[in-house]
C-alpha positions as a Markdown table, in Angstrom:
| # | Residue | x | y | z |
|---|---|---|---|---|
| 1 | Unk | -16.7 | 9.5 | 42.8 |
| 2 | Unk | -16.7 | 7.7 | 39.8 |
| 3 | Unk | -16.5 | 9.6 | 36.3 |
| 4 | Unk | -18.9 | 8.1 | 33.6 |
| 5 | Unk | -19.5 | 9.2 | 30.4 |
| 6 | Unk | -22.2 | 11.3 | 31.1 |
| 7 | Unk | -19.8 | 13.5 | 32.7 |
| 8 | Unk | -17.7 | 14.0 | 29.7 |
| 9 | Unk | -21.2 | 14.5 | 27.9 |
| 10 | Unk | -21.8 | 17.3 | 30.1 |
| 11 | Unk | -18.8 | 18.9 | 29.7 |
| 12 | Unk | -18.1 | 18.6 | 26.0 |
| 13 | Unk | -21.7 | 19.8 | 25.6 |
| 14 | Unk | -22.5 | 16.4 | 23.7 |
| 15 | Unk | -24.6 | 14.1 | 23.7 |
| 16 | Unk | -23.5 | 10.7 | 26.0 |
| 17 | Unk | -23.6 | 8.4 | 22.2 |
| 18 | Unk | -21.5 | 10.9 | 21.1 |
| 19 | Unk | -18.9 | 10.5 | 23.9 |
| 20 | Unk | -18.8 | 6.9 | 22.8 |
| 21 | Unk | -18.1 | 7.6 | 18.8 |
| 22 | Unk | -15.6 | 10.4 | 19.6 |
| 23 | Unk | -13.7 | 8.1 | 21.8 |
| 24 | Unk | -13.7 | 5.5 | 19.4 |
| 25 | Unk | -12.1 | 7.9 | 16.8 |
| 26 | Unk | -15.5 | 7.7 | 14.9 |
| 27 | Unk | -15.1 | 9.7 | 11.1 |
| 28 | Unk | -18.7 | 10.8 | 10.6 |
| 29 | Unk | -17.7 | 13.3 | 13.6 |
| 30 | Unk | -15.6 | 16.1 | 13.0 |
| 31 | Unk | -12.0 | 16.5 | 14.0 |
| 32 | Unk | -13.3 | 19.8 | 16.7 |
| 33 | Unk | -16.1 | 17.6 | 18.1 |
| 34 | Unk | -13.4 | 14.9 | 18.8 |
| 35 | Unk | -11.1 | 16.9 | 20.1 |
| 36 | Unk | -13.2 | 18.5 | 22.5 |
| 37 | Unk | -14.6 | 14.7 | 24.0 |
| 38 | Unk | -11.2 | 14.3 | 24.4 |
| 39 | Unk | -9.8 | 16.8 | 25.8 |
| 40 | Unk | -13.4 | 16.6 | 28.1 |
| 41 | Unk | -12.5 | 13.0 | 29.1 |
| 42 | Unk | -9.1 | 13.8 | 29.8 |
| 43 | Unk | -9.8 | 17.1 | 32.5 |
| 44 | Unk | -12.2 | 15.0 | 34.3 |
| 45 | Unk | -9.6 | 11.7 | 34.5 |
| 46 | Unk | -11.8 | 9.5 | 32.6 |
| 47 | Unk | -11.3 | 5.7 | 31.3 |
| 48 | Unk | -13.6 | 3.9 | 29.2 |
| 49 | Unk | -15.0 | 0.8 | 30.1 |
| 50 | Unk | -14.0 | -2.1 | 27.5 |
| 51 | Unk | -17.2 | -4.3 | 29.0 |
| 52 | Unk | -19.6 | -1.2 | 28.5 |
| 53 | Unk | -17.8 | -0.3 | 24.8 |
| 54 | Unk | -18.6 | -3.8 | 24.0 |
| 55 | Unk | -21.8 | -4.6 | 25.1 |
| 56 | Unk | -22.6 | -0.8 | 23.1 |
| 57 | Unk | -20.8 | -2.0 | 19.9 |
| 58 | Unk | -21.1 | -5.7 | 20.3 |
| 59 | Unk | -17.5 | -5.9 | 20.1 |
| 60 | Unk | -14.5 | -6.4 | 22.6 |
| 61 | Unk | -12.2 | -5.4 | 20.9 |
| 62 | Unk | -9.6 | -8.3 | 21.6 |
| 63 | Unk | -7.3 | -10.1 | 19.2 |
| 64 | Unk | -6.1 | -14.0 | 19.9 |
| 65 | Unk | -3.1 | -14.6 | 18.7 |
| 66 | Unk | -2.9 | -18.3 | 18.7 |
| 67 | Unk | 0.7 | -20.1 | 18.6 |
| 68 | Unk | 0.5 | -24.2 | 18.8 |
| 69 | Unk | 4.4 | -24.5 | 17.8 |
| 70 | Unk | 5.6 | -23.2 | 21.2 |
| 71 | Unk | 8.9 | -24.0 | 21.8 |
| 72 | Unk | 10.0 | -22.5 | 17.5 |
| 73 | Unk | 12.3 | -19.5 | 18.5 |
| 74 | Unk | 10.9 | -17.8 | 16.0 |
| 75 | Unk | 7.0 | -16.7 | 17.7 |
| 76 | Unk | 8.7 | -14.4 | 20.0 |
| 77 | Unk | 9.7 | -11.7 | 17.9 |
| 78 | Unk | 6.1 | -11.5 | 16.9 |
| 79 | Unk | 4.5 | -10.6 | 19.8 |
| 80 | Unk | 5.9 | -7.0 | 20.7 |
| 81 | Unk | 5.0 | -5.7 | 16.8 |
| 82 | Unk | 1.3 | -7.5 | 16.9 |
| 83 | Unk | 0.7 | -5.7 | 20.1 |
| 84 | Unk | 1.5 | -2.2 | 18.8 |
| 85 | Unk | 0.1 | -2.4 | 15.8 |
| 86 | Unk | -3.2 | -3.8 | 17.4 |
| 87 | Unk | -2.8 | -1.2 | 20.2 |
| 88 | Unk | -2.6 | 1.5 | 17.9 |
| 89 | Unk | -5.9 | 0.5 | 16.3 |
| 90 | Unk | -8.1 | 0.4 | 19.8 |
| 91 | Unk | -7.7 | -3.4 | 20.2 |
| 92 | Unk | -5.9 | -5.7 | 22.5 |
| 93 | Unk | -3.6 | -8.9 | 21.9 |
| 94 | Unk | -5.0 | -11.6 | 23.6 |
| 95 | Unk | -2.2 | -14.5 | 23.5 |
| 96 | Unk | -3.4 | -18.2 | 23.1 |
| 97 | Unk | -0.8 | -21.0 | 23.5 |
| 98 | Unk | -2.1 | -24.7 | 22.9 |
| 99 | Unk | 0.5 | -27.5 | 22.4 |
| 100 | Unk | -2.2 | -28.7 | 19.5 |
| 101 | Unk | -4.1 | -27.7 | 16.4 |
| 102 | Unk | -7.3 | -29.1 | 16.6 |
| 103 | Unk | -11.0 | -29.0 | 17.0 |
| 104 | Unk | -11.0 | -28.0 | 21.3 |
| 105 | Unk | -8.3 | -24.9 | 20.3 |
| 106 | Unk | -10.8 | -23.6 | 18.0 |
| 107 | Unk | -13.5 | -24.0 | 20.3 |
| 108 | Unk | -11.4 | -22.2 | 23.1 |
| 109 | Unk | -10.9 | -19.3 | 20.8 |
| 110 | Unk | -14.4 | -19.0 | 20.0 |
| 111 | Unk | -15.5 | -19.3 | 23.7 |
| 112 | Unk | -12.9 | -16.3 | 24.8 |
| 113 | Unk | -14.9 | -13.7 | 22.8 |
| 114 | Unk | -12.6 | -12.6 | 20.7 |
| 115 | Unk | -13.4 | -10.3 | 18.0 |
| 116 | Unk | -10.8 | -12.2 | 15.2 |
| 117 | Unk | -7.6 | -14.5 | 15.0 |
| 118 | Unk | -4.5 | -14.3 | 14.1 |
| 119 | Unk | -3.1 | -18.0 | 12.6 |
| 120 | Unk | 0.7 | -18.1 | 13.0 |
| 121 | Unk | 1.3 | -22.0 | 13.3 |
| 122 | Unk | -1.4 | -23.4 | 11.1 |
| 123 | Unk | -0.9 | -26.6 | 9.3 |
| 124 | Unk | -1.5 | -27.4 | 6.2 |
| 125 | Unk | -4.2 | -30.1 | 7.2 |
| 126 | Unk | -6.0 | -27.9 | 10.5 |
| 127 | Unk | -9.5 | -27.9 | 11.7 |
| 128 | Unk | -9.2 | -24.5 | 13.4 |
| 129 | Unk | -9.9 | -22.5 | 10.0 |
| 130 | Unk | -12.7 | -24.7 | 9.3 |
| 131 | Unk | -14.0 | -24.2 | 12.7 |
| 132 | Unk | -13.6 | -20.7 | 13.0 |
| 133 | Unk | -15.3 | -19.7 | 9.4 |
| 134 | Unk | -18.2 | -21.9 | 10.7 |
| 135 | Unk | -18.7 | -20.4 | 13.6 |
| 136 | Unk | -18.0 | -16.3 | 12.2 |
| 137 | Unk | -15.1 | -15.4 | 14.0 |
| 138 | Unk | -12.8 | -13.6 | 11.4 |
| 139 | Unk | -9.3 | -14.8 | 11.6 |
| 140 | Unk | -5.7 | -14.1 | 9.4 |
| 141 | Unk | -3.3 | -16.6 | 8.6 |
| 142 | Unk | 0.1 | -15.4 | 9.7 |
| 143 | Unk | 3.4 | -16.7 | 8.0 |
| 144 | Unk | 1.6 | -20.2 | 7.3 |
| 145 | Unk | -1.8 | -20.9 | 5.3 |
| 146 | Unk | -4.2 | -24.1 | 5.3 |
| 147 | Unk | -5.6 | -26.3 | 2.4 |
| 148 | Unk | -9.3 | -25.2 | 1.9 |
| 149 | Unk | -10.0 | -22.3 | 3.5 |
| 150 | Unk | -9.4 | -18.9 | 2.2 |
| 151 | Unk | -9.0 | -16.1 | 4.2 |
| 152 | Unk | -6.8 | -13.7 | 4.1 |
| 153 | Unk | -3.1 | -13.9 | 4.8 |
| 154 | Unk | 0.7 | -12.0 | 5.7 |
| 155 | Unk | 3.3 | -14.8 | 4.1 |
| 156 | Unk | 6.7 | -14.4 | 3.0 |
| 157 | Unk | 7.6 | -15.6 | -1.2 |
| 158 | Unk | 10.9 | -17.5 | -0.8 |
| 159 | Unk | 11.6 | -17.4 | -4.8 |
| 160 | Unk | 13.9 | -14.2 | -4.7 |
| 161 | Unk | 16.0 | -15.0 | -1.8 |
| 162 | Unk | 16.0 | -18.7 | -3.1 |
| 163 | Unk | 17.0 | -17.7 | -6.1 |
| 164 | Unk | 19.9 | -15.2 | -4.8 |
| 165 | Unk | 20.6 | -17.9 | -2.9 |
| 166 | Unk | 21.2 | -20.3 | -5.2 |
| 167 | Unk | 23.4 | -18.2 | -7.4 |
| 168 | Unk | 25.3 | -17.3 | -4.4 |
| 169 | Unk | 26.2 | -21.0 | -3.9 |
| 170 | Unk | 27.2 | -21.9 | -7.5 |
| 171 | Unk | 29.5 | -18.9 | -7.9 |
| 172 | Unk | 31.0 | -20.4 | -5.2 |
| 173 | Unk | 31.2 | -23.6 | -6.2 |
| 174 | Unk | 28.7 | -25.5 | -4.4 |
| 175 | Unk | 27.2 | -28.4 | -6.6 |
| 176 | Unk | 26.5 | -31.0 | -3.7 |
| 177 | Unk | 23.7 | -29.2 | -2.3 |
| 178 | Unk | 21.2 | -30.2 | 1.1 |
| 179 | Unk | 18.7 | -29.1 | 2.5 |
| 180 | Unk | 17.5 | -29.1 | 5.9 |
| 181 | Unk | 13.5 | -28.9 | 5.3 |
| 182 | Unk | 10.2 | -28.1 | 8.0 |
| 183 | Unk | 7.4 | -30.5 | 8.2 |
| 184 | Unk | 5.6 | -31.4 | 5.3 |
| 185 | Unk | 2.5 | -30.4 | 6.6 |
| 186 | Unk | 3.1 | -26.9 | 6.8 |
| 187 | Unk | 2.9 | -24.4 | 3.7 |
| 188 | Unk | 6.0 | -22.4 | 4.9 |
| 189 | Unk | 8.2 | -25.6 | 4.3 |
| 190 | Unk | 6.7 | -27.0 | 1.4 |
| 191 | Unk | 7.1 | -23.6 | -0.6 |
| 192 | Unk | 10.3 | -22.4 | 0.5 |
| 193 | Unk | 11.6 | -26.4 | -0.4 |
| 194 | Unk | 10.2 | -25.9 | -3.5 |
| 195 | Unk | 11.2 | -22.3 | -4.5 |
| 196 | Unk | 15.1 | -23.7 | -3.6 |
| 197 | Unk | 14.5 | -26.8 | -5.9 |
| 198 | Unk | 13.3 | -24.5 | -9.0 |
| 199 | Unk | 16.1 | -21.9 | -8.0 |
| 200 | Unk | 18.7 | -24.7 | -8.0 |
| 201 | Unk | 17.4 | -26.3 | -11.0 |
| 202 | Unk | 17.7 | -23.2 | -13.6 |
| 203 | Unk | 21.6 | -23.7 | -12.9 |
| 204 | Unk | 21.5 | -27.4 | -13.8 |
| 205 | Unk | 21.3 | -28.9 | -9.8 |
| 206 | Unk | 19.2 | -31.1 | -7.8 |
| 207 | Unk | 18.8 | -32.3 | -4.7 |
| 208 | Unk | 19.4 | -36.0 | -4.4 |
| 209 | Unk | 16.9 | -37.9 | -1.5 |
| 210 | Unk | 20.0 | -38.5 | 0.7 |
| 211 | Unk | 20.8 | -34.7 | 0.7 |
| 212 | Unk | 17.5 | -34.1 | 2.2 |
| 213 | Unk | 16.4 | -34.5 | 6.1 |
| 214 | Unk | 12.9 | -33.2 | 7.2 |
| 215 | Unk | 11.5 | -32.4 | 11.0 |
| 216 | Unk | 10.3 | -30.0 | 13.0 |
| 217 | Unk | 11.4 | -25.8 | 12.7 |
| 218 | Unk | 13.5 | -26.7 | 15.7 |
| 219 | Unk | 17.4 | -27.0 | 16.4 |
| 220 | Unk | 17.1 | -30.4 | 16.8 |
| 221 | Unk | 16.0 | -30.9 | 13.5 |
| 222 | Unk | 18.6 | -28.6 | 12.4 |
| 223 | Unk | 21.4 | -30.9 | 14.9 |
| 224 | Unk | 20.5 | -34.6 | 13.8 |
| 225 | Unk | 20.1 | -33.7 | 10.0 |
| 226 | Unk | 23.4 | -32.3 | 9.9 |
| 227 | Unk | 25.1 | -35.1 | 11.6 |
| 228 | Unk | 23.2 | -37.5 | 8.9 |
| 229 | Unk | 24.5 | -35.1 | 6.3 |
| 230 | Unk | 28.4 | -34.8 | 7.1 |
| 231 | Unk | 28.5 | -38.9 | 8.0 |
| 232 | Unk | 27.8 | -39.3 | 4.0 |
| 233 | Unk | 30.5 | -40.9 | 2.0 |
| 234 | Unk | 29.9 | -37.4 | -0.1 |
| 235 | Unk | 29.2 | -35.1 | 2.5 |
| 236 | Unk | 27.6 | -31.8 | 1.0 |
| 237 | Unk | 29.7 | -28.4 | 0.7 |
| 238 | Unk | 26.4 | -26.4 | 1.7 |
| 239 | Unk | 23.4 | -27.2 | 3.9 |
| 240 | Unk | 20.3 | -24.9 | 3.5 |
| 241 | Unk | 17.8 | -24.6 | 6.2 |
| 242 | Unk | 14.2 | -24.3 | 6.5 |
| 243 | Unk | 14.9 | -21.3 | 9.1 |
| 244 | Unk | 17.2 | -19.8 | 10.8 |
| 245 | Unk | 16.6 | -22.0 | 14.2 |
| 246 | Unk | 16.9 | -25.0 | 12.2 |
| 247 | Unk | 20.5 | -23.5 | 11.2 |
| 248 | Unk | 21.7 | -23.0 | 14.7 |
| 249 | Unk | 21.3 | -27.4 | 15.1 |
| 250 | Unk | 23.2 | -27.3 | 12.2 |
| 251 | Unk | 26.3 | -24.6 | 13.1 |
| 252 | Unk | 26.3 | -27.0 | 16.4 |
| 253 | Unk | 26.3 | -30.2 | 14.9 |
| 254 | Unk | 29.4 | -28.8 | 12.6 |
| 255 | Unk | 31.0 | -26.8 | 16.0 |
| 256 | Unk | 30.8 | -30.8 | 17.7 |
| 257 | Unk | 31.4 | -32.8 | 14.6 |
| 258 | Unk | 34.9 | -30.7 | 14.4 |
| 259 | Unk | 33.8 | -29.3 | 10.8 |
| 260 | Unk | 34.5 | -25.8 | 9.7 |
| 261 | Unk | 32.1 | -23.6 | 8.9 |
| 262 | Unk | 32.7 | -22.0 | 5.7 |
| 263 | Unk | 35.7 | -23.9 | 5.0 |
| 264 | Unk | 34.2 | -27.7 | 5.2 |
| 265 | Unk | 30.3 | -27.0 | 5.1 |
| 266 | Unk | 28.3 | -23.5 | 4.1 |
| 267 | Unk | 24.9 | -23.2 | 6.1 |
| 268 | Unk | 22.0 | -20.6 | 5.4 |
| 269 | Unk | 19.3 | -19.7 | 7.3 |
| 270 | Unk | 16.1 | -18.3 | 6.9 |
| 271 | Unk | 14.0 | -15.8 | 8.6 |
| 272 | Unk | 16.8 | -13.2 | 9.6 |
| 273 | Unk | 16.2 | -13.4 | 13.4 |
| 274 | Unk | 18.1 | -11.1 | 15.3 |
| 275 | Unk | 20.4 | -13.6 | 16.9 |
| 276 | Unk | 22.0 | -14.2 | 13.2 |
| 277 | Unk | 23.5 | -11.1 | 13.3 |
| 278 | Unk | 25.2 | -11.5 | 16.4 |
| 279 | Unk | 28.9 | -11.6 | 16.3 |
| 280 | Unk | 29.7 | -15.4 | 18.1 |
| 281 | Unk | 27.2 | -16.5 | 14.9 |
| 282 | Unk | 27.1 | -14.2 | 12.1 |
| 283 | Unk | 24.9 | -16.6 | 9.8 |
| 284 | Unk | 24.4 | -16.1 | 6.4 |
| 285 | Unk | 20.3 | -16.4 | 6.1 |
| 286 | Unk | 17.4 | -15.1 | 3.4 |
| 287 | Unk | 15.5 | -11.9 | 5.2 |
| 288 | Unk | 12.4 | -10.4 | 4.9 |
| 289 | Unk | 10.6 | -7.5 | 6.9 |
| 290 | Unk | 9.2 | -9.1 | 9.6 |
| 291 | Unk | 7.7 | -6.5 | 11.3 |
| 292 | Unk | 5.8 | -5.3 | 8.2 |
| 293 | Unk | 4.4 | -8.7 | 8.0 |
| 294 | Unk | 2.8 | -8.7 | 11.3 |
| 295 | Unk | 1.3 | -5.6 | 11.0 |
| 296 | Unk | 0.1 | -5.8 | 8.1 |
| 297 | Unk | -1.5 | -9.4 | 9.6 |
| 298 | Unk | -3.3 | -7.6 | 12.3 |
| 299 | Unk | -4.3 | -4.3 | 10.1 |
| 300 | Unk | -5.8 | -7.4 | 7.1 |
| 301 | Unk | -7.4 | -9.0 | 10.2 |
| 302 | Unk | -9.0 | -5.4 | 11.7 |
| 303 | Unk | -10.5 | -4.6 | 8.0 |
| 304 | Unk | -11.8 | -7.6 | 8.0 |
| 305 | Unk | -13.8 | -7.4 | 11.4 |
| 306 | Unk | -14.8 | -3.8 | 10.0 |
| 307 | Unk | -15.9 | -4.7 | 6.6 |
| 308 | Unk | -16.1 | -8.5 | 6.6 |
| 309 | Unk | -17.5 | -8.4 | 2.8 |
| 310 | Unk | -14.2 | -7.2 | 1.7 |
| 311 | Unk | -12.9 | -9.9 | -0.9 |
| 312 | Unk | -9.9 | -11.9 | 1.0 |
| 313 | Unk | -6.3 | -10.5 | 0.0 |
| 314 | Unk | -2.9 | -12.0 | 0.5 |
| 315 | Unk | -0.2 | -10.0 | 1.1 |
| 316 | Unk | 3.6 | -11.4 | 0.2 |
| 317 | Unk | 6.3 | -10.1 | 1.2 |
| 318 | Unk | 9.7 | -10.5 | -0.9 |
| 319 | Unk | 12.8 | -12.5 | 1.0 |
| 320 | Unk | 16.7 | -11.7 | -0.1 |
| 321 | Unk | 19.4 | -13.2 | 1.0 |
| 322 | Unk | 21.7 | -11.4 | 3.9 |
| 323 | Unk | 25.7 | -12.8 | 3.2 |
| 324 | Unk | 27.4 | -13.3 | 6.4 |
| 325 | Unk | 29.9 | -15.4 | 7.9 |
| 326 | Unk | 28.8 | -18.7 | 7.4 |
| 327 | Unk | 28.9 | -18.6 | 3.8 |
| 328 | Unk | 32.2 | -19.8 | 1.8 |
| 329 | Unk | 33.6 | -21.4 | -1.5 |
| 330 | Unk | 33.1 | -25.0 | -1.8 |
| 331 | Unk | 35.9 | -26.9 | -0.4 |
């Protein structure tokens, strides 16, 4: 026999709405009343239905996570946080992989009703904000914003760990200075290029144009750049990457290029993924709390389902840098 609401109704002594609101951690109920749904539900082995909560609440309480930049090492570590914050709250990660940004990905999210978005490879010049905001579905940017529409967002500011970066470099004695950049058409390269320019430039250094090499946030961006860079007449005594998968190309193009890393070449990273800590690479790289960022992504994207006439708010989280092994004086 199948146990329905109703049941617990009975049994709490409620009525069968209130069953619903109790379960759903409703605050206009007391904590007693709550308690004793629950602990109702719970005797009688019940489950509640996610299509009947949604067709009651006109929700279904499922989050996309869309992720367009699938083979970036980075997206991974994202997943397991998003789902425990989200399950926490009483919704569910729904993951959406497209190898595109464009106008059929943001009608695919619309047509999976989902109750919001979460944004993590948007580039600077998408359609899927656009799309979504006409259409009503709430969505957060993740780690990377768009041009044009505001919404609320979980980003990283690069200017502190730039900046420590930076000093870190000239103390050592690094004046020919490269950097391995992102695309230009995302915001997370673009600012963290121009946050090391500004940090460089208060100690008297730029970047020349041959110092620079730009592709995707992938290791062979990180691999072809650095074999450009250490074939210069005056190769540079530190490369700095747009993130730390960019930096393992680079710690491989030196490993093959027989270059020593600290002694010939200093690399940093950026993102502090947990495979720079490990021993066989140890790479110096600018941090920032990464978990904290992706809940706070999916707790901005909840209040905005619950009270969409919130104004929008960013949330930044500050970077420093994390001095490992890949770090050194300038030769």
């Amino acid at each position: 026999m199948v146990v329905t609401s109703r049941d617990v109704a009975k049994l709490a002594g409620v009525s069968q709405p209130t069953v619903s609101r109790a379960l759903r951690d409703d605050p206009r109920l007391s904590a007693a009343t709550k308690e004793r749904v629950r602990k109702s539900a719970e005797r009688l082995g019940y489950v509640p239905s996610d299509v009947g909560r949604a067709l009651s609440s006109g929700r279904t309480r499922r989050i996309g996570l869309l992720l367009t930049d699938l083979e970036n090492q980075f997206y991974p570590h994202i997943i397991a946080p998003a789902h425990h914050q989200l399950e926490s709250r009483g919704y569910h990660l729904m993951l959406h992989t497209e190898s595109a940004d464009n106008e059929v990905v943001a009608e695919r999210l619309i047509s999976h009703g989902l109750d919001g978005v979460i944004l993590a490879t948007s580039t600077i010049d998408s359609v899927v904000p656009l799309r979504l905001r006409d259409r009503g579905l709430p969505f957060v940017y993740f780690n990377r914003t768009s041009l044009g529409v505001h919404a609320d967002s979980a980003v990283v500011d690069p200017t502190q760990g730039m900046e420590q970066a930076a000093e870190a470099l000239v103390d050592r004695g690094h004046r020919r200075i490269a950097g391995i950049f992102g695309p230009a058409n995302t915001s997370t390269a673009l600012d963290r290029e121009l946050a090391l320019r500004e940090a460089l430039a208060h100690h008297g250094i730029s970047i020349p144009g041959h110092y620079v090499h730009r592709g995707p946030f992938d290791t062979a961006t990180g691999y072809d750049g650095t074999q450009q860079l250490l074939r210069l007449p005056e190769p540079p005594t530190a490369i700095l990457c747009g993130n730390d998968v960019v930096a393992f190309g680079a710690l491989n193009a030196a490993r093959v290029a027989g270059v020593d890393v600290p002694g010939d070449v200093s690399i940093i990273g950026f993102d502090n993924l947990p495979t720079a800590s490990w021993p066989i690479i140890r790479l110096t790289t600018i941090a920032y709390d990464l978990d904290a960022m992706v809940r706070r992504a999916a707790d901005l994207l909840i209040q905005r389902i619950e009270k969409p006439d919130l104004p929008f708010e960013k949330a930044s989280f500050p970077s420093r840098l994390v001095v490992l092994d890949t770090l050194g004086t300038a030769s």
